[in-house]
N, C-alpha and C positions, 0 to 999 in steps of 0.2 A: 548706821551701825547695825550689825547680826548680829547675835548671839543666841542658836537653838538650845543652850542652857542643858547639854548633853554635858556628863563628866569626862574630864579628859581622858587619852590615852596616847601613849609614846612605846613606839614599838621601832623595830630594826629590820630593813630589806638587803638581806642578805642574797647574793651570786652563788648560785647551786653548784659551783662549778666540780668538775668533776676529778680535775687533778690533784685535791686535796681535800677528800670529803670529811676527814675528820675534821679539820679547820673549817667548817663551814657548819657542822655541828658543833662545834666548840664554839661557834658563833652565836649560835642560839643560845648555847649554857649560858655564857658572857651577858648577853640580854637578859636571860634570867636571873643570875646573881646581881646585874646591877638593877633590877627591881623596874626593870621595864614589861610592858603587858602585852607587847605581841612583837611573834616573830616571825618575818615574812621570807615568802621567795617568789620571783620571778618565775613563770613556765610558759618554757619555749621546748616543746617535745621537738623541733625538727634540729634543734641546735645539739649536735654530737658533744660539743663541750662542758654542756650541763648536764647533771644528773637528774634526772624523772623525776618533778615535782611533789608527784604526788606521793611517791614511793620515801623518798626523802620528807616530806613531810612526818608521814609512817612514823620511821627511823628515829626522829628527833624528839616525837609526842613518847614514844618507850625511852629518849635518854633524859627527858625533863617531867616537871613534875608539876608546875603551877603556871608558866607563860603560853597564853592562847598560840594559835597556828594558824596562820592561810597563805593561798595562793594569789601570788600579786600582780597579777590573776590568772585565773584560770582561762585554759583557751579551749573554749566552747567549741571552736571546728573542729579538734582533735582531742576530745572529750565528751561524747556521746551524753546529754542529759540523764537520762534515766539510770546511766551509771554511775554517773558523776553524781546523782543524789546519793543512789546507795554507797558509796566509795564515800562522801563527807558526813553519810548520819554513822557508819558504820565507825569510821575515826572518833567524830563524838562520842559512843556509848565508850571508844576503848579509853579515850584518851579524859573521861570525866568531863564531858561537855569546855572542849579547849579548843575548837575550829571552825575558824569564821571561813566564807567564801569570796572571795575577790573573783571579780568572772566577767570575764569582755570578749567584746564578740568576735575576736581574730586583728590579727595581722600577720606582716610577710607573707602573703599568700602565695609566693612560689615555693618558701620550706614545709606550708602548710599543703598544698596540693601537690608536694613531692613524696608528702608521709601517707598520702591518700586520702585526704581532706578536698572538699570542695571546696573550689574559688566561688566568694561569692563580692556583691559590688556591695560600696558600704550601706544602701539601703536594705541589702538584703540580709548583711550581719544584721541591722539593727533588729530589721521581722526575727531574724534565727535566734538572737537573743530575748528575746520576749513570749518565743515560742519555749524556748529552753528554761526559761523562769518560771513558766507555768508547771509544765512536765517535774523540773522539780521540788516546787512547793506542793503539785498534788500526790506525789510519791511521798511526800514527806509526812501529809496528814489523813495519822490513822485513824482521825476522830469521824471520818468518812468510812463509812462499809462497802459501798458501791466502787467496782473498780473504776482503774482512771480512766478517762476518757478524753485526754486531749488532742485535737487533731489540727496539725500545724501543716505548712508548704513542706517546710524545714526541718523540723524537730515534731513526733507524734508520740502519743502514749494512748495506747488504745487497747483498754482488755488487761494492763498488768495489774498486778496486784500492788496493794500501798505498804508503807514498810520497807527497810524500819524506821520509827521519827528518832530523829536525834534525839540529844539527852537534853540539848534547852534551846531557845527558838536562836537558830543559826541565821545569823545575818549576812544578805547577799550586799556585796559592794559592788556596784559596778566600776568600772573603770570608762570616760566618759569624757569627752569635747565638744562636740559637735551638736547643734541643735537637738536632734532627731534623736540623739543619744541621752542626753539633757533630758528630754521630757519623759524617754520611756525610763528616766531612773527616776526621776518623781514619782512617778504613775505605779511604777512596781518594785522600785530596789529599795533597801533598808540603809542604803549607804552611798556616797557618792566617792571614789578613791583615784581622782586624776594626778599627777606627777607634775613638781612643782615648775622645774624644769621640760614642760610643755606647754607651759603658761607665760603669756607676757610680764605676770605680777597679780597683787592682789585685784585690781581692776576685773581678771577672767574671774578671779573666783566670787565678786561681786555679778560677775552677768552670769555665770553659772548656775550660783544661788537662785537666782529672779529667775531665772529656766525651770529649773526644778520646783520650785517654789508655786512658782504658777501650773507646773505639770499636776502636782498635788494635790493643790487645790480644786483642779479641775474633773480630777479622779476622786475627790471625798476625802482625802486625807490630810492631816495635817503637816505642814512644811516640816516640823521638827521630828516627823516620822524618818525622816530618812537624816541619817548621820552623814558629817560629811568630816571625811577623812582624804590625809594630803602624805603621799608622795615626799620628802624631803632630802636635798642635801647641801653639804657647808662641810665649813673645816672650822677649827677653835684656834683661835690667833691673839697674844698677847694683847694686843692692841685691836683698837675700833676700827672696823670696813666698812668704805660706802654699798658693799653688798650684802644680801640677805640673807642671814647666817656664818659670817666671816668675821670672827671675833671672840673677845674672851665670851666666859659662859652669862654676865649680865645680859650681855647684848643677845644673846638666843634667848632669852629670860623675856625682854622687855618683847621684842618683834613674834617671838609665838604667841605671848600674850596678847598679842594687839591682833593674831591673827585669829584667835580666838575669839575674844571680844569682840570688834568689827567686823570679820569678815569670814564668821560662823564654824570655824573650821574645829570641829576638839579632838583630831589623832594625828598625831604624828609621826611619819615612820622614817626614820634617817636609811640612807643609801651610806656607803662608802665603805664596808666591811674592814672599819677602824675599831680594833675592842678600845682603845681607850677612851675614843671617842664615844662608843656606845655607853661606856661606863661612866661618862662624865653626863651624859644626858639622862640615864637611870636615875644617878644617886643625886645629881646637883643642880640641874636644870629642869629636870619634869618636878621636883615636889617644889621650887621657886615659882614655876608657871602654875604648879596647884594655886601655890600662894597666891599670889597676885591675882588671879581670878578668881578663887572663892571672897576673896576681900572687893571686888569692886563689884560682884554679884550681891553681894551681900548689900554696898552700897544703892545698888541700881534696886534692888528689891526683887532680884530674877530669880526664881525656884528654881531647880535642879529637874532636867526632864528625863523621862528614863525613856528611849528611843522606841521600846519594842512594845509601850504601852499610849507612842503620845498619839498615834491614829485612832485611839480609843473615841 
């Protein structure tokens, strides 16, 4: 059994889509009146049908007031680091420290190298993303005088100036499968944020865990430095399903707790840009799974760990 003893979070992945963009900000409100803690979107710049992630992020951080914001995720081929740092501290300072980053290192790579993005092979996203981590964690820290200096195949910062830092330490999520992906999120991400629905079952996020877990370790940091966050989706069903999240709201009560519990996971972001759904997970299901794992933490003897201090 896992448990990084991180406090939970239950957030909503909303579809940017473009055809009804009020409805997709009212998505967001929706998440926020039902007392859930982040609101996510999807960014795919080559996709005509969505609207610009990050500009929409924007849009949503001016129409709300307390639910955090990221990208799920951001796509590093067609988002330039050094911008893309300033473009999420610059959101921070407006938005009162409300924007995390989800950030992966491409795909589609023919809508990506049609927008003018490099095709790169997955070894060479995995270098561009670790190169792009760097670039902007040192843009980010003006506790350094000296400018940056990183110099990457892929991604370089050489000679700019640092600034601005966010308004409180923004955590990077990767989004992450694969071994090679696995270990550079231990090594350097604050989060690990794969989709549940890319997974066979709890089983990947057990060999996941052990990936990252031993990346950590082997970089000096503790496993619980990096938060791991999931990806989710279901429907709410009168009755019990032998599937995972198909059912009234106990049964998403008891299976996130266990996902928690066991198999380390404490954010949850539902997919299916359902308000009733969202609001049934806000008000009635995230403070039940509060429940149940602050009571069997308490049982176990497990302290509460605060992510962005446990590499301490």
């Amino acid at each position: 059994m896992t448990d990084y003893g991180h406090d939970l979070l239950f957030g909503s992945f909303i579809t940017p889509t473009h055809a009804a963009p009020e409805r997709v900000v009212g998505l967001a409100q929706v998440s926020e009146r039902a007392g859930l803690d982040l609101a996510t979107f999807q960014d795919h710049p080559y996709q005509p049908s969505f609207l610009d992630t990050w500009t929409l992020l924007s849009w949503v951080a001016a129409r709300t007031e307390r639910i955090r914001l990221a990208p799920n995720v951001a796509n590093l081929p067609l988002r330039p680091p050094a911008v893309l740092a300033r473009a999420v501290a610059s959101l921070d300072l407006l938005s009162g420290g409300r924007v995390e980053l989800g950030l992966g290192s491409g795909a589609f790579w023919d809508g990506i190298e049609a927008m003018g993005g490099t095709r790169l092979t997955p070894g060479q996203g995995v270098d561009a993303l670790s190169e792009g981590i760097d670039v902007i964690r040192a843009l980010w820290d003006t506790t350094d005088r000296s400018r940056v200096d990183v110099r990457g195949r892929h991604w370089s910062a050489v000679g700019a100036k640092r600034g601005p830092a966010p308004a409180h330490p923004v955590g990077i999520w990767v989004g992450a499968y694969k071994p090679r992906m696995l270990r550079l999120t231990g090594a350097k991400a604050d989060g690990w944020l794969p989709s549940l629905s890319y997974l066979s079952g709890p089983a990947d996020l057990d060999a996941g865990n052990a990936r990252i877990d031993d990346a950590a370790h082997a970089a000096g940091r503790a496993p619980a430095a990096v938060r791991r966050l999931l990806n989710v989706g279901g429907r709410l069903d009168a009755r019990r399903g032998d599937a995972l999240l198909s059912g009234p709201p106990e049964q998403w009560v008891e299976q996130l707790a266990a996902l928690a519990l066991d198999h380390g996971t404490s954010a949850f972001i539902v997919s299916g840009d359902d308000p009733t759904l969202l609001a049934v997970v806000g008000q009635e299901i995230a403070p039940a799974v509060r429940e149940v794992v602050a009571a069997e933490r308490a049982r176990r003897g497990t302290a509460p760990v605060d992510p962005t201090t446990a590499g301490e």
